[in-house]
mmCIF file of the C-alpha atoms, coordinates in Angstrom:
data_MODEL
# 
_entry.id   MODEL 
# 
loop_
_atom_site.group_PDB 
_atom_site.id 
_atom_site.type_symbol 
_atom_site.label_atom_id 
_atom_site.label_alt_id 
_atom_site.label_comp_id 
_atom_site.label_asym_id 
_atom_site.label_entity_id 
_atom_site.label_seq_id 
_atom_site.pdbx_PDB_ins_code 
_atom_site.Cartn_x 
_atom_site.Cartn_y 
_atom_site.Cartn_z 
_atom_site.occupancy 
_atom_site.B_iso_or_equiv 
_atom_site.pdbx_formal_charge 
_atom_site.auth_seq_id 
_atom_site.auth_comp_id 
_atom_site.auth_asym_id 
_atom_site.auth_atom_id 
_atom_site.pdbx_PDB_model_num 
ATOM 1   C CA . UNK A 1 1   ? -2.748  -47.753 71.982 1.00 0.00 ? 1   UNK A CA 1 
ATOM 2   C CA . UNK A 1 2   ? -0.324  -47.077 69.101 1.00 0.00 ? 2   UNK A CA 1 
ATOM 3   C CA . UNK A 1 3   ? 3.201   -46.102 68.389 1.00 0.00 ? 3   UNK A CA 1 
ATOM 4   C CA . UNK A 1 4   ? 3.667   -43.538 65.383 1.00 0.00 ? 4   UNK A CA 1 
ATOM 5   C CA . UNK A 1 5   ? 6.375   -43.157 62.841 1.00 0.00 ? 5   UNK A CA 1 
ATOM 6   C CA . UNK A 1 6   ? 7.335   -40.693 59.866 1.00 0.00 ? 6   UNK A CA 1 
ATOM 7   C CA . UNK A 1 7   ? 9.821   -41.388 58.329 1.00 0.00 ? 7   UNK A CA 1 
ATOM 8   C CA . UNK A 1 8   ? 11.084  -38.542 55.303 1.00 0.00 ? 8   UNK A CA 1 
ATOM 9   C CA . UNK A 1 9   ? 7.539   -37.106 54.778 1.00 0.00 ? 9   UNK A CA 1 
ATOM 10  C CA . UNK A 1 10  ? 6.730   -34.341 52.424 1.00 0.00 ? 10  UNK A CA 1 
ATOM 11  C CA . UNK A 1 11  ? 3.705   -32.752 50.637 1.00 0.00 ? 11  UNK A CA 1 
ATOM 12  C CA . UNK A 1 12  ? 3.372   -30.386 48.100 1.00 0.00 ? 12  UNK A CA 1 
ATOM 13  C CA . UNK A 1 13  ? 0.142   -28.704 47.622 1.00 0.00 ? 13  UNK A CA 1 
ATOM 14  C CA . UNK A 1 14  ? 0.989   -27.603 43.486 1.00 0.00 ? 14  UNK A CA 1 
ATOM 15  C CA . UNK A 1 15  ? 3.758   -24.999 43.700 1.00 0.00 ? 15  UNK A CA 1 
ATOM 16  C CA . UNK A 1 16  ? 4.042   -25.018 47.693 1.00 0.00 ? 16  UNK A CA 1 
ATOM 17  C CA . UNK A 1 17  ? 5.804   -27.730 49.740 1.00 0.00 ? 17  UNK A CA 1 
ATOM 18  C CA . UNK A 1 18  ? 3.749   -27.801 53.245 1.00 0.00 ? 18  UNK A CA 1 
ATOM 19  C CA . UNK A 1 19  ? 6.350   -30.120 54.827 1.00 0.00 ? 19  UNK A CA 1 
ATOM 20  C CA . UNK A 1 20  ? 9.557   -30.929 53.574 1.00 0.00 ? 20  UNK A CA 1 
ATOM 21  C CA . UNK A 1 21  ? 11.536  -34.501 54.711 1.00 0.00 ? 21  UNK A CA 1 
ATOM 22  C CA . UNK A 1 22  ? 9.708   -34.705 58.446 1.00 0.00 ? 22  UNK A CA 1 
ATOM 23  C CA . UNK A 1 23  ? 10.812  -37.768 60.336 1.00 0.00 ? 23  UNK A CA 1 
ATOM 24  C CA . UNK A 1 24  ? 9.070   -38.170 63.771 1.00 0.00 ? 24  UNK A CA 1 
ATOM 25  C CA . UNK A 1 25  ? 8.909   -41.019 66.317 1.00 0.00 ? 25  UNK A CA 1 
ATOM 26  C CA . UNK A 1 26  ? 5.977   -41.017 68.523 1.00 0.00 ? 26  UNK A CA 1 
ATOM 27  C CA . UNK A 1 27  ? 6.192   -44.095 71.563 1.00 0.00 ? 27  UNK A CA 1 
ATOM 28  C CA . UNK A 1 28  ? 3.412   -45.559 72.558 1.00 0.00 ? 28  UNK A CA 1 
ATOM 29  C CA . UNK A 1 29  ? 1.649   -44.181 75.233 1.00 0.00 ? 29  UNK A CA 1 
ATOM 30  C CA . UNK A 1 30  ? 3.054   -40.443 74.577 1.00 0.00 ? 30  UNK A CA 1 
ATOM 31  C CA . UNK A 1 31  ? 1.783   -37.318 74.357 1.00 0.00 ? 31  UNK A CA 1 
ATOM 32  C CA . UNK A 1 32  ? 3.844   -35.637 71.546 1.00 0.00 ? 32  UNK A CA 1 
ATOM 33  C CA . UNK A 1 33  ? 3.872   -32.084 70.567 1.00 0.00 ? 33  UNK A CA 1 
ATOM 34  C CA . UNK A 1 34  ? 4.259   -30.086 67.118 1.00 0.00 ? 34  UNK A CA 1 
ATOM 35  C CA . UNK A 1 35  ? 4.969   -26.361 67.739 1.00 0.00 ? 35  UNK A CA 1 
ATOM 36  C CA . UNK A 1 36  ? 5.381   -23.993 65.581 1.00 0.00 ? 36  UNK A CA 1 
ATOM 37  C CA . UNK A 1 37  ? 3.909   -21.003 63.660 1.00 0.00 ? 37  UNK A CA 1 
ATOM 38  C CA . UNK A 1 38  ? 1.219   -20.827 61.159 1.00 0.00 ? 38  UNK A CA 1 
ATOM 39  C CA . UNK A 1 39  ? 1.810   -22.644 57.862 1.00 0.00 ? 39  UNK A CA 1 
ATOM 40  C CA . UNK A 1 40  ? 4.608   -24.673 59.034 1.00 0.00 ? 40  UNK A CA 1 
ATOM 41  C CA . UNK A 1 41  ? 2.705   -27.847 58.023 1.00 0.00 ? 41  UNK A CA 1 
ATOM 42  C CA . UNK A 1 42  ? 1.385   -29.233 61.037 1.00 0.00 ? 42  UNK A CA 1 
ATOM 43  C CA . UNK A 1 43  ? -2.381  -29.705 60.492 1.00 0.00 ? 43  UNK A CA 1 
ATOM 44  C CA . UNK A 1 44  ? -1.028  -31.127 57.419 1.00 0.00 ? 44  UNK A CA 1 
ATOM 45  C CA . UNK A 1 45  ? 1.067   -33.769 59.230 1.00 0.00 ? 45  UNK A CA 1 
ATOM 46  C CA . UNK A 1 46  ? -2.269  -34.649 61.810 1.00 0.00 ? 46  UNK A CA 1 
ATOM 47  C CA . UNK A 1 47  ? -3.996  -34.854 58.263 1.00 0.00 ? 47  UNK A CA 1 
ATOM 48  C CA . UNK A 1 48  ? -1.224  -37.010 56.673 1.00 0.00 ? 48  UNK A CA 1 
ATOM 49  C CA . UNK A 1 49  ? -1.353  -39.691 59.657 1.00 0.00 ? 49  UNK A CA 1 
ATOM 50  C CA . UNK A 1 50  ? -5.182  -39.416 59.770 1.00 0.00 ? 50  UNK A CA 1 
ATOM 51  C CA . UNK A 1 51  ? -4.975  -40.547 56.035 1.00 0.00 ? 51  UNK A CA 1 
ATOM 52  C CA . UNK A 1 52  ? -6.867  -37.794 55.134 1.00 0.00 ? 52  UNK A CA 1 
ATOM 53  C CA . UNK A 1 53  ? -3.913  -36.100 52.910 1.00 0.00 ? 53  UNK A CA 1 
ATOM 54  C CA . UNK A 1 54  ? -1.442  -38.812 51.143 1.00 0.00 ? 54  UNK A CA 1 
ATOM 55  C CA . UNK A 1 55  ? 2.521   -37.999 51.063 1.00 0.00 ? 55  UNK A CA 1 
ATOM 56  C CA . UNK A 1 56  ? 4.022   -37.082 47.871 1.00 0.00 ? 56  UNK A CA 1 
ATOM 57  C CA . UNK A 1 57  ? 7.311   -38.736 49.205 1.00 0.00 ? 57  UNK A CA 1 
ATOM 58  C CA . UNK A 1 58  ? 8.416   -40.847 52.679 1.00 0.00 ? 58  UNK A CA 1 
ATOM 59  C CA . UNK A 1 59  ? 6.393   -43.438 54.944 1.00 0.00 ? 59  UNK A CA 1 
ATOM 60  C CA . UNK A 1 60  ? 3.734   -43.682 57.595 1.00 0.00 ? 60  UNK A CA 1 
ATOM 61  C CA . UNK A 1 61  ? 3.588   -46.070 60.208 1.00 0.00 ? 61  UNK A CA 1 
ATOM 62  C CA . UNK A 1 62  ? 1.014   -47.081 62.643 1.00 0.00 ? 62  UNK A CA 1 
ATOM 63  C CA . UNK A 1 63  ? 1.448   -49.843 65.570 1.00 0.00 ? 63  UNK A CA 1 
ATOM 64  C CA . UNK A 1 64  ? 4.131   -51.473 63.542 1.00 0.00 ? 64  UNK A CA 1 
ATOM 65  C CA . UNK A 1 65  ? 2.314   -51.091 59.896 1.00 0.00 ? 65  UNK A CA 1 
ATOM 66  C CA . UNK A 1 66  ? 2.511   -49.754 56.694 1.00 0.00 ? 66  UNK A CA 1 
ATOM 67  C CA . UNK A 1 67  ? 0.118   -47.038 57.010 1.00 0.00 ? 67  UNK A CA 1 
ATOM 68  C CA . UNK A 1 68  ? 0.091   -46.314 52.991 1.00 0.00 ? 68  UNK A CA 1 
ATOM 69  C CA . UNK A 1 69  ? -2.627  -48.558 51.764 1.00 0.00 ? 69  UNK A CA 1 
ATOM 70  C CA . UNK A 1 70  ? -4.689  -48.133 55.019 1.00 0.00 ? 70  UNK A CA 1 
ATOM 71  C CA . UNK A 1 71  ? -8.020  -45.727 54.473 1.00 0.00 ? 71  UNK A CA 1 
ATOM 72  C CA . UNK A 1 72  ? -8.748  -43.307 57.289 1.00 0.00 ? 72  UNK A CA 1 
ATOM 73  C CA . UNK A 1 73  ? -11.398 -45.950 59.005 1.00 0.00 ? 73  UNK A CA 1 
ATOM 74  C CA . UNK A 1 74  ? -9.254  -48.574 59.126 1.00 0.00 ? 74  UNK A CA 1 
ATOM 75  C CA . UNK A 1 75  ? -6.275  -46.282 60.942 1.00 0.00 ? 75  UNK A CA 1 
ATOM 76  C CA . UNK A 1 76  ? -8.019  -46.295 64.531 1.00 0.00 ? 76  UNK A CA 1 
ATOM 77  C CA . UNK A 1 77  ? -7.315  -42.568 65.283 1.00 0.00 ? 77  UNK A CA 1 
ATOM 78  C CA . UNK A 1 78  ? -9.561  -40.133 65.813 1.00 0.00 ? 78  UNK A CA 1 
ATOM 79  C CA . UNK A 1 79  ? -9.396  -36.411 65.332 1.00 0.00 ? 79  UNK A CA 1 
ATOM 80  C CA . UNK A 1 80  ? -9.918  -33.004 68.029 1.00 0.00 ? 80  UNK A CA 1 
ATOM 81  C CA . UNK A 1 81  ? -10.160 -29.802 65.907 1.00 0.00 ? 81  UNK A CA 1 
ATOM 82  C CA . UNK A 1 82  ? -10.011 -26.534 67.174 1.00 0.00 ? 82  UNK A CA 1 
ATOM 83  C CA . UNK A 1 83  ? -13.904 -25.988 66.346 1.00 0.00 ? 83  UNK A CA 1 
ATOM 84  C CA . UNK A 1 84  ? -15.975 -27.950 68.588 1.00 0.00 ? 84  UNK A CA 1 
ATOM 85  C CA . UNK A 1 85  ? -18.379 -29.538 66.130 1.00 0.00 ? 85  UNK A CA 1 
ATOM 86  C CA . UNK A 1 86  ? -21.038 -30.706 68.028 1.00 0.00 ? 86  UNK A CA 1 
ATOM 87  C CA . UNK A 1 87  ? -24.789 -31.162 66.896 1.00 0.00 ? 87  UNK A CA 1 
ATOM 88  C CA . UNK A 1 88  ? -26.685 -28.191 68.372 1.00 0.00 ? 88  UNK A CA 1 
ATOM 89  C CA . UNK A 1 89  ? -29.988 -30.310 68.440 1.00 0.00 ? 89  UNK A CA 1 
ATOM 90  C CA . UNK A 1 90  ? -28.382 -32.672 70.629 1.00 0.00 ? 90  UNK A CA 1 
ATOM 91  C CA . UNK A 1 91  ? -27.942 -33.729 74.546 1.00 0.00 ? 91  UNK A CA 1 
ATOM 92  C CA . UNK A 1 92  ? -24.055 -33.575 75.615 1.00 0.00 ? 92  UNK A CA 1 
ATOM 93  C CA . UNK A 1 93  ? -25.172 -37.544 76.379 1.00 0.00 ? 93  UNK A CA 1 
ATOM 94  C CA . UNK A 1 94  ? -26.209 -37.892 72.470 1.00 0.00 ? 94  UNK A CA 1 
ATOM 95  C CA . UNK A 1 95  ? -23.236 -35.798 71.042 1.00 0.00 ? 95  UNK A CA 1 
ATOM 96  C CA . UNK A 1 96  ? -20.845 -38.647 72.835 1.00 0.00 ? 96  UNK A CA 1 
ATOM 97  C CA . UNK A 1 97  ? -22.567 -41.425 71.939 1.00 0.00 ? 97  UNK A CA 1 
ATOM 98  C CA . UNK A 1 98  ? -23.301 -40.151 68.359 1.00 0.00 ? 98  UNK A CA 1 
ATOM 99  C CA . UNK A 1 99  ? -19.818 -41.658 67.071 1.00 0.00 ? 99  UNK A CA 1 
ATOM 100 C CA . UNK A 1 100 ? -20.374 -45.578 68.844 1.00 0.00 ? 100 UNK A CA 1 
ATOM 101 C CA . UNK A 1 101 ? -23.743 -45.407 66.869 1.00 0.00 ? 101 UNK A CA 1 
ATOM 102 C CA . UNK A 1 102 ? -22.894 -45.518 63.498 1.00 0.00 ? 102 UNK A CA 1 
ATOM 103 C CA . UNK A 1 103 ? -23.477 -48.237 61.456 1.00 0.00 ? 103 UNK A CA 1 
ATOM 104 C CA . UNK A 1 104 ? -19.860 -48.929 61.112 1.00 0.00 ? 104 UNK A CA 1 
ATOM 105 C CA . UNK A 1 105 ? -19.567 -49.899 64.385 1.00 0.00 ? 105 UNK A CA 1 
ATOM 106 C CA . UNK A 1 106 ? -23.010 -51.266 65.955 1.00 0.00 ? 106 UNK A CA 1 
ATOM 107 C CA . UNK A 1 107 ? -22.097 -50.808 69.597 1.00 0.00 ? 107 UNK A CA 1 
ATOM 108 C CA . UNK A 1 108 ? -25.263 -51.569 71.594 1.00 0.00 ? 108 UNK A CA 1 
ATOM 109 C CA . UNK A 1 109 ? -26.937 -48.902 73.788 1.00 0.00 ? 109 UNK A CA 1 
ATOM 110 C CA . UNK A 1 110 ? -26.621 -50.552 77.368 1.00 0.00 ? 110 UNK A CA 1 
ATOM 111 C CA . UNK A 1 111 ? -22.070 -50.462 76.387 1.00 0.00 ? 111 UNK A CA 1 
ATOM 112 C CA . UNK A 1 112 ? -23.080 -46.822 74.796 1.00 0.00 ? 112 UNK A CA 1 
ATOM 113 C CA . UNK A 1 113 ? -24.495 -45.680 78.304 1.00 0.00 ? 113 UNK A CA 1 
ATOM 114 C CA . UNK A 1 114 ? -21.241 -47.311 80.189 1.00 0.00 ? 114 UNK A CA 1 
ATOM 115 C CA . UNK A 1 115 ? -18.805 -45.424 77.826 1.00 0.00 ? 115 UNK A CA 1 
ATOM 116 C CA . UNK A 1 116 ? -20.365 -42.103 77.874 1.00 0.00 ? 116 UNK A CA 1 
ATOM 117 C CA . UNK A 1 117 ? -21.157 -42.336 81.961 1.00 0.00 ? 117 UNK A CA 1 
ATOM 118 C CA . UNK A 1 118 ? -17.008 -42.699 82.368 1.00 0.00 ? 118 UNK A CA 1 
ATOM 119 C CA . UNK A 1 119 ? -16.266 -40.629 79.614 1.00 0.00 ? 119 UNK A CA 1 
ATOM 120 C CA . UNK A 1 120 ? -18.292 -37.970 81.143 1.00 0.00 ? 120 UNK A CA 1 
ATOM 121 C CA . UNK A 1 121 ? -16.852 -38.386 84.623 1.00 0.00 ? 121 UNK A CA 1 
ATOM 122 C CA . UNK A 1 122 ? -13.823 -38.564 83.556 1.00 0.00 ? 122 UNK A CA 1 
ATOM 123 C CA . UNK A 1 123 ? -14.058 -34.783 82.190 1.00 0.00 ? 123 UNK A CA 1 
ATOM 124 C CA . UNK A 1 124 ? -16.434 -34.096 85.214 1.00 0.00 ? 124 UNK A CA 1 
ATOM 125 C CA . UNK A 1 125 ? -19.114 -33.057 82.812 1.00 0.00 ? 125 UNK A CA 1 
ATOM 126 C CA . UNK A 1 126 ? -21.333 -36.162 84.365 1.00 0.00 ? 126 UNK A CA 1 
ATOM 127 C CA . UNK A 1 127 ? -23.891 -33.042 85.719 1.00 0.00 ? 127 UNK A CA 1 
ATOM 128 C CA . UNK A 1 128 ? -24.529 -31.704 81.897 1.00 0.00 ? 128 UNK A CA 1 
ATOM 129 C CA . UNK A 1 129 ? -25.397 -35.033 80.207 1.00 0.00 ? 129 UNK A CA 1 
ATOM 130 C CA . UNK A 1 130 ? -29.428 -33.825 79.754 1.00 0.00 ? 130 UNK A CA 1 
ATOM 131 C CA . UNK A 1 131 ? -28.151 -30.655 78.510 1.00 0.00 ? 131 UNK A CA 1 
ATOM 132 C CA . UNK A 1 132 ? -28.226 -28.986 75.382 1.00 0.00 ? 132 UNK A CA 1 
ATOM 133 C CA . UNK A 1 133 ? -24.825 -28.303 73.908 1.00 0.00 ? 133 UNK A CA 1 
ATOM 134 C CA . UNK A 1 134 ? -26.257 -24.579 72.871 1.00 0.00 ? 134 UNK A CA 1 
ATOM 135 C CA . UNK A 1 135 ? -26.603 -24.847 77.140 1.00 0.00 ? 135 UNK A CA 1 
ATOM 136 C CA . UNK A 1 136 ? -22.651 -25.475 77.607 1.00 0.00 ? 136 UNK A CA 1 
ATOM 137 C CA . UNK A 1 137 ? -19.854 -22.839 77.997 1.00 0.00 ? 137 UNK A CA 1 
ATOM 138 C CA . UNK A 1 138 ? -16.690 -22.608 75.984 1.00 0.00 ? 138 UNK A CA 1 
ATOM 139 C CA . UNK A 1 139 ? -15.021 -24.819 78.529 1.00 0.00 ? 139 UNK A CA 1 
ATOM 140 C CA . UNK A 1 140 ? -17.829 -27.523 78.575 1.00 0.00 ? 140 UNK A CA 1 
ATOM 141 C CA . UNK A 1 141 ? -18.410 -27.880 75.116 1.00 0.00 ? 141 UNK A CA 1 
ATOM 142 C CA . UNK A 1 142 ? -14.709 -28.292 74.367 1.00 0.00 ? 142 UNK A CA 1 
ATOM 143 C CA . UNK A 1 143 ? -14.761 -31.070 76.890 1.00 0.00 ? 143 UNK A CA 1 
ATOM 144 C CA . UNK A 1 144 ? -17.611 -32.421 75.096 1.00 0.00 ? 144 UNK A CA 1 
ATOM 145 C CA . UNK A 1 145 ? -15.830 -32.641 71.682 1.00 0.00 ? 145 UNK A CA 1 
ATOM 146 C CA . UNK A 1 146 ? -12.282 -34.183 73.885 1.00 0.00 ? 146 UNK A CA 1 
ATOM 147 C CA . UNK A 1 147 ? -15.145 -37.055 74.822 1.00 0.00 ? 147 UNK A CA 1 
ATOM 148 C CA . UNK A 1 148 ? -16.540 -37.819 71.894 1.00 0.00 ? 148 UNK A CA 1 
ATOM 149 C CA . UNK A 1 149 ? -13.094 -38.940 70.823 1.00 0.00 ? 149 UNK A CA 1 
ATOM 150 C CA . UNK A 1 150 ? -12.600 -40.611 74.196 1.00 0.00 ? 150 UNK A CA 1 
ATOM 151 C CA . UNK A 1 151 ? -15.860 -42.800 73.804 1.00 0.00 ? 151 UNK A CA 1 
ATOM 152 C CA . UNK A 1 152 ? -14.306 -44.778 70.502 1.00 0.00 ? 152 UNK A CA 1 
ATOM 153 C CA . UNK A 1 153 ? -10.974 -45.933 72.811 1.00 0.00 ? 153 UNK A CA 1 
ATOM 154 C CA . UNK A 1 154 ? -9.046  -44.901 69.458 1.00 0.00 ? 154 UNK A CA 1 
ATOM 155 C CA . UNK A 1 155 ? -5.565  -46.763 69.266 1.00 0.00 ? 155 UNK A CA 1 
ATOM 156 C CA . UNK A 1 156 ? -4.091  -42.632 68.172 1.00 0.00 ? 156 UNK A CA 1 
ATOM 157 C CA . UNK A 1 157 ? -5.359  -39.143 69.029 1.00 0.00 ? 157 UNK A CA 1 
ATOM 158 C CA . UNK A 1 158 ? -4.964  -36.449 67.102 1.00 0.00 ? 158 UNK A CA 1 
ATOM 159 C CA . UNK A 1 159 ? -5.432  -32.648 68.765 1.00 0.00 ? 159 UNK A CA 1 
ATOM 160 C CA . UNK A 1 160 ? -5.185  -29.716 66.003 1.00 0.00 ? 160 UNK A CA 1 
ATOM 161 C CA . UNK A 1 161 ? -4.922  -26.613 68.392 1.00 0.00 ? 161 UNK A CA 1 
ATOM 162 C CA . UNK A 1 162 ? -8.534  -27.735 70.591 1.00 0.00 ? 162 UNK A CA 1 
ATOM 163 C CA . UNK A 1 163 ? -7.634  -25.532 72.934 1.00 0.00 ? 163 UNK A CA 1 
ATOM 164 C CA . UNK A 1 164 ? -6.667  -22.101 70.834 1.00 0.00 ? 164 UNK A CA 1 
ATOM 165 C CA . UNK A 1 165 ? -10.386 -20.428 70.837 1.00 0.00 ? 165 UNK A CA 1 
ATOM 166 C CA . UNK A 1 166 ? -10.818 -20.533 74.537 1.00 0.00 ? 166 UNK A CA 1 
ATOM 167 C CA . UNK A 1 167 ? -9.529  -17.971 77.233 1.00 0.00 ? 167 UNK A CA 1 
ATOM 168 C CA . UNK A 1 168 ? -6.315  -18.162 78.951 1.00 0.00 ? 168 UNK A CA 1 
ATOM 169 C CA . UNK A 1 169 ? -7.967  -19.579 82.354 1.00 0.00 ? 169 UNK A CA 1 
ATOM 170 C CA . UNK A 1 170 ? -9.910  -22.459 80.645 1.00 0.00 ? 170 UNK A CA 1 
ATOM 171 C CA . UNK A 1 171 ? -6.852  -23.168 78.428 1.00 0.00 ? 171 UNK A CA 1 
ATOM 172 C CA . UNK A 1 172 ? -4.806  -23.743 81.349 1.00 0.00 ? 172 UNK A CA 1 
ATOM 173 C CA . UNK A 1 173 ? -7.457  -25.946 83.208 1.00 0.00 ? 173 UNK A CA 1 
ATOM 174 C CA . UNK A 1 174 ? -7.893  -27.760 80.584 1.00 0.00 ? 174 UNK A CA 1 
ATOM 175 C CA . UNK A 1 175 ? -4.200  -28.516 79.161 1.00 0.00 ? 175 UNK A CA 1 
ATOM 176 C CA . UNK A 1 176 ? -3.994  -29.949 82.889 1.00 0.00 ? 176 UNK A CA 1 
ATOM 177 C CA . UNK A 1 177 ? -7.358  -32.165 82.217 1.00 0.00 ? 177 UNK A CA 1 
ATOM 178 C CA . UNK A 1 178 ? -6.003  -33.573 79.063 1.00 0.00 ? 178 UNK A CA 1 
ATOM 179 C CA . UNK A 1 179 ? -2.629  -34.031 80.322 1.00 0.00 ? 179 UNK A CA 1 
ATOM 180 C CA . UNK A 1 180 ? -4.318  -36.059 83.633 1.00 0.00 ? 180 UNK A CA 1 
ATOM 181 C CA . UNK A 1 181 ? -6.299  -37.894 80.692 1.00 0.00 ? 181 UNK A CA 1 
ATOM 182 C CA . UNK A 1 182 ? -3.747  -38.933 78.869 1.00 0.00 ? 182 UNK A CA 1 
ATOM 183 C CA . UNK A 1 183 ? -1.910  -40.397 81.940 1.00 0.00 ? 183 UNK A CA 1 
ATOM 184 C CA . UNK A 1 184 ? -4.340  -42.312 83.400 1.00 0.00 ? 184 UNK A CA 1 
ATOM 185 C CA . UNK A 1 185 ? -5.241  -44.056 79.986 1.00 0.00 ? 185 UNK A CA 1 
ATOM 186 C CA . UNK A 1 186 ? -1.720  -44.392 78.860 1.00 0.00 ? 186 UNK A CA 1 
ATOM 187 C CA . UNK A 1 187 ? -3.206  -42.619 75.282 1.00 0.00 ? 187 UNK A CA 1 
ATOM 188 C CA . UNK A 1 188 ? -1.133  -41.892 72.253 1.00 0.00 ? 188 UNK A CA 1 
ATOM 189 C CA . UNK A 1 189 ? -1.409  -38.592 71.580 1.00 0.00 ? 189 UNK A CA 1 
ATOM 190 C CA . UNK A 1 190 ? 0.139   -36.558 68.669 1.00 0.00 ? 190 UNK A CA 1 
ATOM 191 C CA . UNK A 1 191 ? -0.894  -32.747 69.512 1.00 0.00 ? 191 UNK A CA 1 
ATOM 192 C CA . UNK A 1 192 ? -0.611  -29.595 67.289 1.00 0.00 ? 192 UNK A CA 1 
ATOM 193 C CA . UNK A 1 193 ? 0.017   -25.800 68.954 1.00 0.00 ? 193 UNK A CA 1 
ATOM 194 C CA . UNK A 1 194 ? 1.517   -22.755 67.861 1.00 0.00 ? 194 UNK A CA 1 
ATOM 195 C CA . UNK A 1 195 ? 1.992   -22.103 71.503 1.00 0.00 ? 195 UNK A CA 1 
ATOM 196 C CA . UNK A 1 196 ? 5.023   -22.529 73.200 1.00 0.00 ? 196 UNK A CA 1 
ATOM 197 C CA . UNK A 1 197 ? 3.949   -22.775 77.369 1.00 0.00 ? 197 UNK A CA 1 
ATOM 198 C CA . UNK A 1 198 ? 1.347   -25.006 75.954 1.00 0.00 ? 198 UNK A CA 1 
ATOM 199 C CA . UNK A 1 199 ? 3.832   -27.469 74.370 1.00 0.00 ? 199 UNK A CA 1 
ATOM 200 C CA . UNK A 1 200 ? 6.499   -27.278 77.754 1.00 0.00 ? 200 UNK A CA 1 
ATOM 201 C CA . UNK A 1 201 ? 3.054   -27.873 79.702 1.00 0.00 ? 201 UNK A CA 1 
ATOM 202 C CA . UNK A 1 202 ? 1.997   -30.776 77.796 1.00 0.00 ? 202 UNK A CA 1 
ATOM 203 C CA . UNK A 1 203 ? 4.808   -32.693 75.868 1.00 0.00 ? 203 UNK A CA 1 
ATOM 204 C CA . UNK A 1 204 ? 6.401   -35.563 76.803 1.00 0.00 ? 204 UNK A CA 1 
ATOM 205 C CA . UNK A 1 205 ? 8.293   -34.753 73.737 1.00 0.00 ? 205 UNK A CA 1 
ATOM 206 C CA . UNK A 1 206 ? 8.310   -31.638 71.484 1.00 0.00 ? 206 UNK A CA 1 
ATOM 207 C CA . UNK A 1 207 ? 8.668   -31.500 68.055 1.00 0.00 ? 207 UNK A CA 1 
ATOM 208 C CA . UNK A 1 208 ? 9.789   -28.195 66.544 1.00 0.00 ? 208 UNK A CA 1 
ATOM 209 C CA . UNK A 1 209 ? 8.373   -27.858 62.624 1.00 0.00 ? 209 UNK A CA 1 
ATOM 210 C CA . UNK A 1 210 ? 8.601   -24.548 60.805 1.00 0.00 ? 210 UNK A CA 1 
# 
């Protein structure tokens, strides 16, 4: 895993500055959470360490380097959005290994089968590999898209709200599954919410941005 570090970020998007000066520490090995309301910059900030946004002003670091001339592939973190992206065509087994077979990384099928088996236990969705995502609930396919992440062993993860389209139930089941994740890998997790019991549930630390 990775520690994180902004230090004096801002971005300006023409007349509008999305954030202004953030400085955040993020240890290695913690989950970290950004609350706040809508607008206050934080999908920009997940974007900004992705590298998928560059800072007008301030630094990125990312275990220990520069972050500024690194592209997105070459930063080892890997992104959970709020929509759960997953091929419709494909098995739950297929949409988790789909990211260890591209041709950037060549990972061969019998290490593919390994990783998805205890990625899939691991979110006790073992049971729905031969399914068809369209098959899955809400829940499932969430946990689907949280394990296609998992399956790359990323160095940072980046949540941007994955939990804010479900129901109240399966967002509290599953803030407790990614917080029980995120312990027993010792993951570095920087995690976006505009919800406040979900951050005091979660964090480790909090980060307040508005």
């Amino acid at each position: 895993m990775a520690d994180i570090a902004l230090r004096n970020v801002t971005k300006r998007f023409r007349s509008v500055t999305a954030i202004d000066g953030l400085t955040l520490d993020i240890a290695d090995g913690e989950l970290t959470v950004l609350v706040g309301p809508t607008g206050a910059g934080k999908t920009t900030a997940l974007r900004i360490v992705a590298g998928l946004e560059k800072p007008d002003q301030g630094e990125v670091w990312i275990d220990g380097r520069n972050a500024a001339d690194l592209e997105p592939a070459a930063r080892d973190v890997t992104f959970v959005f709020q929509q759960y992206s997953l091929y419709p065509h494909l098995s739950v087994f297929d949409n988790l290994a789909f990211p260890l077979r591209s041709p950037a990384r060549r990972v061969a099928e019998p290490e593919i089968r390994k990783r998805v088996e205890e990625v899939a236990s691991l979110l006790r969705i073992g049971h729905k590999l031969a399914n068809k995502s369209t098959q899955l609930s809400g829940g499932e396919m969430q946990r689907v898209a949280i394990g296609r992440a998992l399956v790359r062993k990323p160095s940072v993860y980046l949540m941007d709200e994955p939990l804010s389209s479900l129901d109240a139930k399966l967002r509290g089941d599953l803030r407790i599954e990614i917080k029980r994740i995120q312990q027993d890998l010792g993951a570095t997790i920087l995690y976006v919410t505009h919800d406040q019991i979900e951050a005091m549930t979660m964090a480790n630390r909090i980060g307040v941005i508005d």
